[in-house]
Structure formats: structure tokens, C-alpha cells
C-alpha angles and dihedrals in degrees: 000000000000124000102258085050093051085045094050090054093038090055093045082052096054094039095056096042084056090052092052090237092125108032113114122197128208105225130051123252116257119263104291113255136245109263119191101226104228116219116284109271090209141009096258100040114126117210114238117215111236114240148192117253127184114233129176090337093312132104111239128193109230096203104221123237148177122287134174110242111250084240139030104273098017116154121200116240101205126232123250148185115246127195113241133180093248089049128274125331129193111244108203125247113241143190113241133191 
């Protein structure tokens, strides 16, 4: 493999571990919380689940809140924890048509 090859990979690396896509943690998150779900601000407003995130070896509540889908008709897949042989990884949320 050539060095601009190795770079490209190595930056993609770094870039998802800062964005938290690859980091695996070895416990499990508590049990979610029960979040009171506010009126709708708006028509479209999509209510967003609250999570745990894992910050700095801590486990944080994220409260969840209203957004405005990114289209007409979106509908929010919500994030998760899943269970991994290495230990739990956070699997991203997502709009879908």
C-alpha cells in the first residue's frame, strides 16, 4: 500500500474516532430515562429521543428535543447502543424518506 494510500485511511481513522463513530465502550449505558415530550413548537417538528453518550469515561444524558426534518415527510431513525464483541458502540440516529 503506498503512503498516500496509508494517510488517506489513517485520516478517516482519526476523523471517525473524533466523531465518536468508532469508539466502543466496555460497559453498557444505564437504563434511558423517562423524558416528558414538550408540545410540538411547530407542525413539522419531530421529536428526538434523549440518549446516553459516553464522554470522557462517564456516561452523559443527551435530553431529547424537537427538529425539523432535513425533507418534506422524514422520519427520524433513532440512535442505539448495540452489543459487540469488543464491547458497545454507539450506532448513529438518521432521517429517512
Amino acid at each position: 500500500m503506498n503512503r498516500r494510500a496509508v494517510a488517506l485511511i489513517a485520516a478517516v481513522a482519526l476523523t471517525m474516532s473524533v466523531m465518536g463513530c468508532v469508539e466502543v465502550v466496555r460497559t453498557g449505558p444505564p437504563p434511558p430515562r423517562v423524558e416528558v415530550r414538550t408540545v410540538a413548537p411547530y407542525p413539522e417538528a419531530v421529536w428526538i429521543d434523549g440518549h446516553w453518550d459516553y464522554r470522557g469515561g462517564n456516561w452523559v444524558w443527551l435530553q431529547g428535543h424537537w427538529e425539523r426534518g432535513p425533507f418534506p415527510g422524514a422520519t427520524w431513525i433513532p440512535g442505539h447502543w448495540r452489543e459487540t464483541p469488543n464491547g458497545w458502540k454507539w450506532i448513529p440516529g438518521h432521517w429517512k424518506q
